[in-house]
C-alpha positions in Angstrom: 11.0 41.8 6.3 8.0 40.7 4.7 8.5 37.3 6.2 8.9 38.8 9.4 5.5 40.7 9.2 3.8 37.7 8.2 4.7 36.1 11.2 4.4 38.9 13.9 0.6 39.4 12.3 -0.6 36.0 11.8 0.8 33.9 14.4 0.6 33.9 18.5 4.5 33.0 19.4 4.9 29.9 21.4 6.9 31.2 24.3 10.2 28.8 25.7 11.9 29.8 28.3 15.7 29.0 26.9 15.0 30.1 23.4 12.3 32.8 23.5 9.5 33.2 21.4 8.6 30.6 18.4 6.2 31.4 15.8 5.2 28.2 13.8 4.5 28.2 10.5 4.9 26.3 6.9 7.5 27.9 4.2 8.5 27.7 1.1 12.5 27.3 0.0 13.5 29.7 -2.8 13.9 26.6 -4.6 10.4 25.3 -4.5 10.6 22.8 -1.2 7.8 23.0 1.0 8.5 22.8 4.7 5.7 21.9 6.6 6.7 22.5 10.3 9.4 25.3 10.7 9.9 27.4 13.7 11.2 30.9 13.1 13.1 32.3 16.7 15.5 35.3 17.5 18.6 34.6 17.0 19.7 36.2 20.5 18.3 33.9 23.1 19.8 30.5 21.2 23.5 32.6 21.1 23.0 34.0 24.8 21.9 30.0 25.7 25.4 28.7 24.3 27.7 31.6 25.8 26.2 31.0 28.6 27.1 27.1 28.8 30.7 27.8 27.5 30.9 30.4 30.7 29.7 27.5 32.9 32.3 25.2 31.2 34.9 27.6 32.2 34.0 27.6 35.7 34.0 23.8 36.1 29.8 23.8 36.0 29.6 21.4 33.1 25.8 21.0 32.2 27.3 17.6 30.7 27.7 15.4 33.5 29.9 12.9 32.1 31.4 14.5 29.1 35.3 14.0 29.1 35.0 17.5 26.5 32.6 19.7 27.4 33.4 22.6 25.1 32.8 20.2 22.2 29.3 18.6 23.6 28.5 22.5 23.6 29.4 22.8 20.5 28.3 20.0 18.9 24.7 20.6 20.6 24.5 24.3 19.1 26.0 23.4 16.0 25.1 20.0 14.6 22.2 19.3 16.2 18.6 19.8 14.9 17.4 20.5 11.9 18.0 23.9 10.3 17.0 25.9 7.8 18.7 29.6 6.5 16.4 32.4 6.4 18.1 33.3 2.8 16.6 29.7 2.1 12.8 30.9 2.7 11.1 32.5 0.0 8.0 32.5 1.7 5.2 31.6 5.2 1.9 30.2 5.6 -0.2 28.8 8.8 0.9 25.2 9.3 -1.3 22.9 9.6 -0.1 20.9 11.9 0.8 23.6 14.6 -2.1 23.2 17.7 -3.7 26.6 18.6 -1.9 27.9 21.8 -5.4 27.5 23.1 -5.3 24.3 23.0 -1.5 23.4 23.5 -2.0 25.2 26.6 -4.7 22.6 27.3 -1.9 19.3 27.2 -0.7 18.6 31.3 2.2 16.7 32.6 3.6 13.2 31.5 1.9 10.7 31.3 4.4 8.1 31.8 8.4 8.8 32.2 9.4 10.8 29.6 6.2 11.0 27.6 2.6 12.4 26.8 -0.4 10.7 25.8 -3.8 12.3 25.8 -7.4 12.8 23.7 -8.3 15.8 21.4 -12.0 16.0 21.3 -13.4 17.2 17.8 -16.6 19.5 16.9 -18.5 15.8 15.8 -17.6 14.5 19.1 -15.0 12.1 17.8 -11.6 11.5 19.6 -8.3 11.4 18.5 -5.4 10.4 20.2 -1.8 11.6 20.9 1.6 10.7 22.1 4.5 12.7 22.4 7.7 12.3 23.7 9.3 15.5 23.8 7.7 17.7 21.2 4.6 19.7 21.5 5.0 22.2 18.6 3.5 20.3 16.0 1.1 17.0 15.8 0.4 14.6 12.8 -3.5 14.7 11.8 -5.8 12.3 10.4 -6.8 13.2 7.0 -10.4 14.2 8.2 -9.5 16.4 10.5 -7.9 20.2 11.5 -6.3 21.4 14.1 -9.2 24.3 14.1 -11.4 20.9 14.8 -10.2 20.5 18.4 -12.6 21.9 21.0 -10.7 19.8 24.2 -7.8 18.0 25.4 -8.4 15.2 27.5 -5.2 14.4 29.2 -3.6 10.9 30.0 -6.1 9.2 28.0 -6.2 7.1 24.6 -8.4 6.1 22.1 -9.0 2.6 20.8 -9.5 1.4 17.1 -13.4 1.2 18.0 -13.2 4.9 18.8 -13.8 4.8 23.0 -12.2 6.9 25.6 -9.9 5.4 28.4 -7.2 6.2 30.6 -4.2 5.1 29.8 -3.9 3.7 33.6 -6.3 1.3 32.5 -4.3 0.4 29.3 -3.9 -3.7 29.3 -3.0 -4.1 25.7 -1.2 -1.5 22.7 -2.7 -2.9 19.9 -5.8 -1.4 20.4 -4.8 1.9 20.6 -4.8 4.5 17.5 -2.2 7.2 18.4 -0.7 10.6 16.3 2.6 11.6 16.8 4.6 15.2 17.0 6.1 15.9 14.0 9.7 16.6 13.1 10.2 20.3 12.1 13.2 23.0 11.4 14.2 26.1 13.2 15.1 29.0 11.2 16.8 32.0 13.4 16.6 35.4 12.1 18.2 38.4 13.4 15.4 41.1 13.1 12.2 38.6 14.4 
């Protein structure tokens, strides 16, 4: 519980709509391992999700289109997809680093192009830094220099070049001169009482 209470007092939850609230944070294994990027969620909403696609299964409303088994895609996407981690695996929580203020996240608009994100993070100095996602928004590479407690503004749709100016990326003409972060790859841990 003392994981729990970390959580609930230290971090804003990152609401989703299909899996409820997210808290993101670091951990530590019981064995030593450091996690970086881990998501801790209720179990309920993730269990209600897949009853509720086996129910649609049985009533001939596949959510997979062309799947010759659906009750096996629906298994296979709850089960062996993603990265997971036990909760009798964590031995303890910090603030990640790499998770944006909601503040800010809230700040990130639309796609950019089809089926991905691009846009600026102004810093206190006035700097940029540029992002790209292509499906995640729950955590974000930094450069070394920087904190996610450095961002003051999000300029959307935009990129920054290796000589450090602002541009639109509809006025992108060549990709070598861009200097991009990515989201980074994180676990979900599910616990009962959160």
């Amino acid at each position: 519980m003392e994981i729990i209470s970390y959580l609930k007092s230290n971090i804003e939850p990152l609401e989703d709509e299909f899996y409820g609230a997210g808290y993101r944070a670091a951990a530590y294994l019981t064995d030593g391992t450091y996690l970086p990027c881990v998501i801790f969620r209720n179990t309920n909403k993730t269990v209600d999700l897949a009853m509720k696609r086996f129910k649609e299964e049985q009533t001939g409303c596949s959510f997979f289109e062309n799947a010759t088994n659906g009750y096996y895609e629906i298994a296979k996407t709850f089960i062996a997809k993603g990265n997971r981690v036990d909760e009798r695996d964590i031995a303890s929580v910090e603030m990640s680093k790499y998770a944006f203020p909601l503040s800010i996240l809230r700040q990130i608009k639309g796609e950019t192009g089809m089926g991905w994100t691009g846009f600026v993070a102004k810093m206190k100095d006035d700097r940029y830094v540029g992002f790209v996602t292509y499906s995640h928004t729950e955590f974000f590479f930094m450069p070394e220099s920087y904190s996610v407690e450095d961002i003051v503004e999000i300029i959307n749709h935009s990129y920054v070049t290796k000589t450090g100016e602002l541009h639109s990326f509809s006025q992108l003409e060549d990709y070598g001169k861009v200097v991009i972060h990515r989201e980074c790859p994180f676990f979900v841990c599910y616990m009962d009482d959160l």
